[in-house]
C-alpha atoms as one frame of an Amber mdcrd trajectory, in Angstrom:
protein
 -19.509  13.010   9.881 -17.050  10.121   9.835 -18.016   7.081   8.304 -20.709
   8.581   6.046 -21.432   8.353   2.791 -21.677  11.026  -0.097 -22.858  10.791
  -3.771 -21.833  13.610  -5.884 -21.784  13.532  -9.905 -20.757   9.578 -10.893
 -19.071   9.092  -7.645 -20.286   7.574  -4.038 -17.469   8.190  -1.475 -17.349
   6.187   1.774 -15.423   7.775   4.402 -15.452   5.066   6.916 -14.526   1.987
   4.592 -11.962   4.227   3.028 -13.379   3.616  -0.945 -14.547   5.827  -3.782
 -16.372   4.270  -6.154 -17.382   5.675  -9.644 -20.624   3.999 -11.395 -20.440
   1.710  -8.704 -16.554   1.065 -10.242 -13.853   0.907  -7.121 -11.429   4.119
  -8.296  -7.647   3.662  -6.572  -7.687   6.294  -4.274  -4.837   6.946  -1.661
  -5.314   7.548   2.593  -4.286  11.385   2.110  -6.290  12.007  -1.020  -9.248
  10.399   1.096  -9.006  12.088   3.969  -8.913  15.841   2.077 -12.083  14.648
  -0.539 -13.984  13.717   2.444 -12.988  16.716   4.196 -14.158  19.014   1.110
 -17.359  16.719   0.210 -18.644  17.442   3.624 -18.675  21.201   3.661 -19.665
  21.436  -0.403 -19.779  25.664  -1.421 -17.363  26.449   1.941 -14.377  27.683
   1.712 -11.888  25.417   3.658  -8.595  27.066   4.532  -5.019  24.863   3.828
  -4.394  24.800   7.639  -7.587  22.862   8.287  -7.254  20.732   4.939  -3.728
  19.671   6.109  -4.636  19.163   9.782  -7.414  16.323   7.847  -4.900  14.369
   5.861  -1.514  15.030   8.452  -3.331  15.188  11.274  -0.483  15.853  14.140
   2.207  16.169  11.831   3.970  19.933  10.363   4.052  18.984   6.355   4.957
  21.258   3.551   1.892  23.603   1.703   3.619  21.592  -1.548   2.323  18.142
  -0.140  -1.574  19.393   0.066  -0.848  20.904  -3.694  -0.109  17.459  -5.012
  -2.779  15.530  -3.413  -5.115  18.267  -5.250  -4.129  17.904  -7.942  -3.689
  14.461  -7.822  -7.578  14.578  -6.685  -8.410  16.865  -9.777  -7.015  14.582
 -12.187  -8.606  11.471 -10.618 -12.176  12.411 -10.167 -11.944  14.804 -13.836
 -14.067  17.340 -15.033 -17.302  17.975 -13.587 -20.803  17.625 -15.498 -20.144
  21.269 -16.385 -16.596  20.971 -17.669 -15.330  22.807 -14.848 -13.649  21.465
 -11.896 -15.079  19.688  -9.023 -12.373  21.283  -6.678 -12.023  24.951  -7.071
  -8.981  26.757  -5.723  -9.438  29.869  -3.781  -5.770  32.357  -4.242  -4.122
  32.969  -0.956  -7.003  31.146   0.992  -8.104  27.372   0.276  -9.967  25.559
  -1.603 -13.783  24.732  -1.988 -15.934  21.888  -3.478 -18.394  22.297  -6.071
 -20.270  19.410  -6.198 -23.836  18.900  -5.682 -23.556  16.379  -2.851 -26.164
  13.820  -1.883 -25.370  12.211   1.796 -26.472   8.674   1.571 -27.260   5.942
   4.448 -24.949   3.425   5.414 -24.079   0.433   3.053 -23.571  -2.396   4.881
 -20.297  -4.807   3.511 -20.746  -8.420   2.575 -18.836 -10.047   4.881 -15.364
 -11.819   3.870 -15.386 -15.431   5.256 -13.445 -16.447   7.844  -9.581 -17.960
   7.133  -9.749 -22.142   8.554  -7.030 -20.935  10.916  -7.080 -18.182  13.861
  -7.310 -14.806  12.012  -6.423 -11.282  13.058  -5.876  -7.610  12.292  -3.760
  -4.912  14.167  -5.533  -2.024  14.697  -3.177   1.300  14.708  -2.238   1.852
  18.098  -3.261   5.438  19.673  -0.836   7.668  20.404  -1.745   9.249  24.051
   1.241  11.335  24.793   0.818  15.020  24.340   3.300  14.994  21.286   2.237
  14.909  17.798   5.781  13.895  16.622   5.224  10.853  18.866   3.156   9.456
  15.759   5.809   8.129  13.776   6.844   5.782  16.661   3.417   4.726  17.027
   2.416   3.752  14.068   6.022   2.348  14.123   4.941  -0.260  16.635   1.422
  -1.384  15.107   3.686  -2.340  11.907   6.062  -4.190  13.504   3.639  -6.147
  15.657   1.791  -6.919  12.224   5.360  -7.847  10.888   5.723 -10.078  14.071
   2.264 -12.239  13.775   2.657 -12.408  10.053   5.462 -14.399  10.271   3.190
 -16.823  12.146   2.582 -19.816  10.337  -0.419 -20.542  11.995  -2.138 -17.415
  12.067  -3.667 -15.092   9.396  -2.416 -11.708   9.129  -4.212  -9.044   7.614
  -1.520  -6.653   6.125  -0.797  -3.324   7.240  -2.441  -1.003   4.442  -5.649
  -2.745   5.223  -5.109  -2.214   8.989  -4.231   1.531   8.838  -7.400   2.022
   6.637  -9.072   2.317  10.195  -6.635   4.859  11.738  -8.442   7.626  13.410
 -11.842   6.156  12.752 -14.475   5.096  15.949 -15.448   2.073  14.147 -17.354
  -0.745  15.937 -14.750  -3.487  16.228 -17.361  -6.471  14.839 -17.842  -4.242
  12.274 -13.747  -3.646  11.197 -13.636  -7.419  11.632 -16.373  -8.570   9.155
 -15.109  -5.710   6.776 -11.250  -7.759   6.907 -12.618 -11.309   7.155 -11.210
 -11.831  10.587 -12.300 -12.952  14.217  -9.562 -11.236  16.184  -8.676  -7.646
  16.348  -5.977  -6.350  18.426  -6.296  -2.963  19.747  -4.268  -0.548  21.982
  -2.158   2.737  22.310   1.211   3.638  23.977   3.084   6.632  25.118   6.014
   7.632  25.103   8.083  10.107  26.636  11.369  11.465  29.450  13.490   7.995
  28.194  10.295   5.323  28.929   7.325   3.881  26.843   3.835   2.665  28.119
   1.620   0.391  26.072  -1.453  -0.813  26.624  -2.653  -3.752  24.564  -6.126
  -5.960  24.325  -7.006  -8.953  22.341 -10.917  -9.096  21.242 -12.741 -11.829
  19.977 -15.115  -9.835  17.700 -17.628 -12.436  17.449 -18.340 -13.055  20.765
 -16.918  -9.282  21.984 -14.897 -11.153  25.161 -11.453  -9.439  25.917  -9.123
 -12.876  25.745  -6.269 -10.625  26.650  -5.162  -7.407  28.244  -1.788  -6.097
  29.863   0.105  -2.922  30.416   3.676  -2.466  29.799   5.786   0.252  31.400
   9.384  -0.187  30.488  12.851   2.130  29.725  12.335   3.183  25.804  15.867
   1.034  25.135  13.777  -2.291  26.038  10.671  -1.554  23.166  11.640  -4.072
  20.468  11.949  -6.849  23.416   8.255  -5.026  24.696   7.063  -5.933  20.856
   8.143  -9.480  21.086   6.685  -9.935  24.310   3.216  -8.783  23.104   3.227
 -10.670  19.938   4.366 -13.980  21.917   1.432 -13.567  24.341  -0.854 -12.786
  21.307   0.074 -16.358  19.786  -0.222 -18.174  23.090  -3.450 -16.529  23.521
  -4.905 -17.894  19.494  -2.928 -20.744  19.108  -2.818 -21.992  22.892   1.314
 -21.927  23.304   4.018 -19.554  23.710   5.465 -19.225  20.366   8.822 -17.188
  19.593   8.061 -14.719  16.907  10.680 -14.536  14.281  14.160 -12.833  14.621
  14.068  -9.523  14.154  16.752  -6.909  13.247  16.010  -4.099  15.693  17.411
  -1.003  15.135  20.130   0.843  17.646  19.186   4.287  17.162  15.823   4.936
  17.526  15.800   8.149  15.489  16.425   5.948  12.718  13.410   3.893  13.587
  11.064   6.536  13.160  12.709   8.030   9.893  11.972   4.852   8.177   8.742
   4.735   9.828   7.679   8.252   8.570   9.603   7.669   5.077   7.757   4.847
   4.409   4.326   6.433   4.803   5.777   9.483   2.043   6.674   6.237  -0.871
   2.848   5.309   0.007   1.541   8.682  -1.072   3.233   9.402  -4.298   6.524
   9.089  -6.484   6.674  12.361  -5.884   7.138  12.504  -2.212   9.635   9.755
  -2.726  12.451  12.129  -2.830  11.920  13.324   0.393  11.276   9.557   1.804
  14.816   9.135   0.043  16.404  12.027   2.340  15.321  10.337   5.663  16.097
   7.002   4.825  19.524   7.832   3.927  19.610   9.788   6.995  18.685   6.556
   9.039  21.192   4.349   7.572  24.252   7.145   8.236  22.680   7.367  11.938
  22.555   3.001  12.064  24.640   1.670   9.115  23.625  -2.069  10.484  20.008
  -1.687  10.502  18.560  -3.511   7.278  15.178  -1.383   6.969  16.582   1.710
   5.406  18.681  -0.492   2.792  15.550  -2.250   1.616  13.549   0.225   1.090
  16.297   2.665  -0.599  17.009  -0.262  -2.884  13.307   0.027  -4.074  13.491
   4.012  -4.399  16.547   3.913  -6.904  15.020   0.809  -8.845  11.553   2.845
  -9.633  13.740   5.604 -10.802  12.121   7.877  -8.339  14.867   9.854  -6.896
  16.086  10.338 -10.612  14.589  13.363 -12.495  15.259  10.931 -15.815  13.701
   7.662 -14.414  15.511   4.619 -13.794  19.158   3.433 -15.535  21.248   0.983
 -15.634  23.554   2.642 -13.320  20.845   3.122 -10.887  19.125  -0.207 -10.639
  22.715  -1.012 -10.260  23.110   0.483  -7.215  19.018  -0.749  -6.038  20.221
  -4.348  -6.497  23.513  -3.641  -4.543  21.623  -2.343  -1.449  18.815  -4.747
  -1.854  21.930  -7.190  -0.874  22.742  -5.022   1.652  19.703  -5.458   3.189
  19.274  -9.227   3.041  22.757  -9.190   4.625  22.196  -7.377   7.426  18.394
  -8.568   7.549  18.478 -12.441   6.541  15.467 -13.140   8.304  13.395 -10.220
   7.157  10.840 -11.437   4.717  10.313  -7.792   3.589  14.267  -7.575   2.491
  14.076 -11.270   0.856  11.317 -10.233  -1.236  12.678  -7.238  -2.734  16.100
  -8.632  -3.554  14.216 -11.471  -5.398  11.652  -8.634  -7.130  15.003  -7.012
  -8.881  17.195 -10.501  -9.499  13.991 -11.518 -11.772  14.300  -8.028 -13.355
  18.144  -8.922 -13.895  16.766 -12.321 -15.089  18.947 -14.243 -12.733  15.575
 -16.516 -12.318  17.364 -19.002 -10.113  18.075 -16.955  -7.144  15.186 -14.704
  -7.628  12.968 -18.177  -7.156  14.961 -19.493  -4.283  14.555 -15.371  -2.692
  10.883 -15.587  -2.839  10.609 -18.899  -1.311  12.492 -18.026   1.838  10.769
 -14.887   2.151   7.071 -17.234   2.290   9.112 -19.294   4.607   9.364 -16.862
   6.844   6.452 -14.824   6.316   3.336 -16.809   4.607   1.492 -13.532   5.491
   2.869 -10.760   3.423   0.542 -10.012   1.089   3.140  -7.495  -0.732   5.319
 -11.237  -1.639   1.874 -12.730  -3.141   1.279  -9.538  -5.076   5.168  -9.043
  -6.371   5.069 -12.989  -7.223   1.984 -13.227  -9.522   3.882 -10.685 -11.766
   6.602 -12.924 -11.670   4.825 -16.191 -12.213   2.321 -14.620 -14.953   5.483
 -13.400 -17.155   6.908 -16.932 -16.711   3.881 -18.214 -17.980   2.580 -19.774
 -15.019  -1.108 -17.918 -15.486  -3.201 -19.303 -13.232  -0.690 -19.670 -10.379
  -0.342 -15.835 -10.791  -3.707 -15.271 -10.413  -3.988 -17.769  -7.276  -1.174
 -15.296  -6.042  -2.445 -11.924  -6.481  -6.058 -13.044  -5.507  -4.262 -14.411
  -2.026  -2.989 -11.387  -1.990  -6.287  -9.483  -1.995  -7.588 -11.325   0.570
  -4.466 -10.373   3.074  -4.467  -7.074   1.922  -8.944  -6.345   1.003  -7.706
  -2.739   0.871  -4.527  -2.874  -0.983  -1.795  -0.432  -2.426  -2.973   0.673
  -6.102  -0.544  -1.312  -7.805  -2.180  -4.504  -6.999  -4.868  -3.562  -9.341
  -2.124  -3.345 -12.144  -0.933  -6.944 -11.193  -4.493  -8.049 -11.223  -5.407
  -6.605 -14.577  -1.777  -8.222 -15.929  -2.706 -11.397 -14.734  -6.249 -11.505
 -16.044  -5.066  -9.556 -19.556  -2.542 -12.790 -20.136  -5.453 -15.402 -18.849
  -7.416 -14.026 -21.878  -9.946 -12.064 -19.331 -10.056  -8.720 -21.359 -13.524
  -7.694 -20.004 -12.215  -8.144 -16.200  -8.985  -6.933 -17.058 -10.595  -3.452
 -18.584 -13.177  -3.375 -15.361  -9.629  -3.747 -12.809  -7.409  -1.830 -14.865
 -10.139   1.420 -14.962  -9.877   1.000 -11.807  -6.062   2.326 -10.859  -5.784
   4.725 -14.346  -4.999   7.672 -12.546  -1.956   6.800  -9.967  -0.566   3.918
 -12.233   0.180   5.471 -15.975   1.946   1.930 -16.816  -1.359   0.274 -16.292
  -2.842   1.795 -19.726  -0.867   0.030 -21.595  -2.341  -3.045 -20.529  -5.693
  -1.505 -20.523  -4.955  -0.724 -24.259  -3.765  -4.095 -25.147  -7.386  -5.684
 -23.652  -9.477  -3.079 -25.381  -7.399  -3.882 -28.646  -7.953  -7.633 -28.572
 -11.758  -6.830 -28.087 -11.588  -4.976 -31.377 -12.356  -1.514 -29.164  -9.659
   0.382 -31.144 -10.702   3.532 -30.790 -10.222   3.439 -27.120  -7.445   1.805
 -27.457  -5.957   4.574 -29.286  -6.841   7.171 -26.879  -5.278   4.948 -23.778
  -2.022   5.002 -26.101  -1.954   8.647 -26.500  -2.568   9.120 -22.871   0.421
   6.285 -21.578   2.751   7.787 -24.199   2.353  11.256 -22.312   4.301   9.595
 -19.154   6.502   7.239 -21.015   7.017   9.418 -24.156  10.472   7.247 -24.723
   8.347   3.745 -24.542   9.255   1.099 -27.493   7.407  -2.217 -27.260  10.970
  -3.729 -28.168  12.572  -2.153 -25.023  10.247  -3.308 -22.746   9.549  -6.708
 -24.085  13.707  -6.871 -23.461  13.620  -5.485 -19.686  10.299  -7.137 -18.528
  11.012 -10.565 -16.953   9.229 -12.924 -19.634  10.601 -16.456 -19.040   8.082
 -17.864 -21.425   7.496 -16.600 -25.970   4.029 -17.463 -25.445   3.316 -15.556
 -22.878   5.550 -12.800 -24.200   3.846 -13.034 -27.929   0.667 -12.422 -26.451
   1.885  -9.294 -24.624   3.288  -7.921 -27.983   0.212  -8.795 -29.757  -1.628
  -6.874 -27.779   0.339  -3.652 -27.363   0.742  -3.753 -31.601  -2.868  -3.913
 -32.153  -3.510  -0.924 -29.644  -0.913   1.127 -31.398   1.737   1.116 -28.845
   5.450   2.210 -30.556   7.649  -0.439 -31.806
């Protein structure tokens, strides 16, 4: 039943556009925990075994029983207790689990279409893997991301990023339909194998308005020549949209290809969960021992120690220490990698060294205009400098790179429109990612406060101070990087009227 919809309770899921919505409310949901609610919602009162459940949300890949017990109970605490009180996802000992639900399947809703970019617009569809090796995956999806990486650093193209791109993976979606769902009129598609010491990709460019194939080619090369393969490919993507041969950036290949698809598959565990970010933290310390002068595994180990996620007591001073060290690392051996520049700058305006945290983020739009994770990280920046509306210009560009975004770019949202005086949005956004961002109720407290909603203020307090039992508003007025008091005042005013902790 892919790409159906399902109403069950307060909720409508829709498997192919990858949302949940509850009363008609978008509810942050991640690609694993998507996959297995789908999976259950579909076969409501059966009894569906682990092997099958995992097989839905890893298909091809051997995971751990542990990781399909988080994203349960992950699930549990997102969708909450049925209309009985009981649970809407029932475990069965030694077996499975089954759904509860009385589920409704609905017709397809069709999308308003995004308009179209004034410039030539695309999206990477995942590439297919075709060889007979599940573990072949990683390197896959390896090369759709660093084709999107490639074309985003394309001035004159729009790039749509790589979370909204992978929402498709696996799905038989008609291709005008993907593009009117991303706002774009080009959609590259394609799948490669790879196997005995050689890799074969095929590639095809659609126009998805008019459905012509503008460009098609097969490549059949020795595995040590795929990063020049990806430049090719990207090149004759450019030529092809903007009617020249354009070099795509320099790029920092790695040597050791095992260390490729470590950071490939760690990177995919930090989009799950913080807690899957200790094994992410394994592997990519295991792919910079294998290829010490490859910048990836730096950048994103520099973003793992600052979050305090491979620390059972959060972050410290020592650690984010040692996250700003390797985020320098990483720009070193990386200094035209827009992904490394933008991370370095995230924790120098954390250090408040403002300066070379502004000069960080505008090299990394330099050299990639297209990243919607720099428009996202910079309207937190710019909104707790007091520069409101160009924060919300930011994180709204964002959106529109990214339509189906990481959760945390609903907290950045809700921040934005919380210090533009927006309560009412900022309550509707901020509802919206309660479950997988706890930080975000403190915000959400702060705009039900100023509305005079106290009560439900309070009970967002209570609920943030069960994650961050050690939260002051002192201490994190101190760490935050506020560059302007009346922007910071506000902030405080809030969090004092919801009854956050001096």
């Amino acid at each position: 039943m892919q790409g159906s919809r399902f109403a069950f309770g307060p909720f409508v899921l829709d498997s192919g556009a990858g949302t949940l919505l509850r009363n008609d409310v978008p509810v942050a949901i991640g690609y694993r925990g998507l996959q297995l609610l789908a999976t259950l919602v579909e076969k409501p009162l059966e009894i569906l075994g682990k092997a099958a459940l995992m097989d839905a949300a890893w298909p091809g890949t051997a995971v751990e029983e542990g990781n399909l017990t988080v994203q349960i109970a992950q699930l549990r605490k997102l969708l909450g207790p049925a209309a009985d009180g009981g649970e809407w996802i029932v475990t069965v000992p030694r077996v499975g689990y089954r759904f509860t639900g009385t589920v409704e399947q609905l017709g397809r809703e069709q999308r308003q279409p995004l308009p179209l970019p004034g410039k030539p617009s695309i999206a990477v569809l995942p590439f297919v893997n075709v060889s007979n090796d599940p573990e072949q995956e990683s390197f896959t999806d390896g090369l759709t991301e660093d084709l999107i990486t490639d074309l985003s650093g394309i001035s004159g193209l729009f790039v749509i990023a790589r979370n909204s791109a992978f929402a498709y993976k696996g799905k038989a979606m008609d291709v005008r339909g993907i593009a009117q769902d991303l706002g774009v009129r080009y959609l590259l598609e394609g799948s490669a194998r790879r196997a005995a010491g050689r890799v074969r990709i095929n590639a095809q460019l659609v126009d998805a308005v008019s459905g012509d194939h503008l460009w098609a080619e097969r490549f059949d090369r020795s595995l040590e020549d795929i990063f020049a393969v990806q430049d090719e490919v990207a090149g004759k993507i450019v030529e092809a949209l903007l009617g020249r041969l354009r070099t795509p950036p320099p790029r920092n290949p790695p040597r050791n290809l095992e260390a490729y698809d470590l950071c490939v598959r760690a990177r995919k565990l930090m989009d799950d969960s913080p807690q899957t970010a200790q094994e992410a933290h394994l592997m990519l310390t295991r792919a910079a021992s294998l290829d010490p002068d490859y910048a990836e595994p730096y950048r994103w180990l520099a973003m793992n120690h600052w979050m305090g996620w491979v620390h059972s007591g959060g972050p410290t001073k020592a650690s984010r220490s040692v996250a700003l060290e390797l985020a320098h690392k990483a720009v070193e051996l990386g200094p035209d990698d827009a992904g490394c520049r933008w991370v370095l700058a995230y924790l120098l305006a954390y250090e408040h060294r403002f300066t070379e945290a502004d000069a960080e983020f505008a090299r990394a739009i330099e050299l990639d205009p297209n990243e919607a994770d720099i428009w996202a990280v910079l309207s937190d920046i710019s909104v707790l400098a007091g520069r409101v509306e160009e924060g919300l210009e930011h994180i709204r560009k964002a959106f529109r790179l990214n339509p189906f975004p990481a959760s945390w770019y609903y907290l950045t949202l809700g921040q934005a429109q919380y210090a533009a005086g927006d309560y009412e949005a900022a309550i509707e956004t901020l509802r919206r990612d309660e479950t997988y961002r706890t930080s975000s109720r403190r915000f959400l407290a702060a705009s039900l406060a100023q509305l005079g909603r106290l009560d439900e203020a309070r009970a967002e307090v209570e609920l943030f101070l069960v994650g961050n039992p050690h939260f002051t508003i002192r201490h994190w007025a101190e760490t935050e990087p506020f560059r302007d008091a009346a922007t910071l005042g506000h902030f405080v005013e809030g969090c004092r009227k919801a009854g956050l902790p001096e």
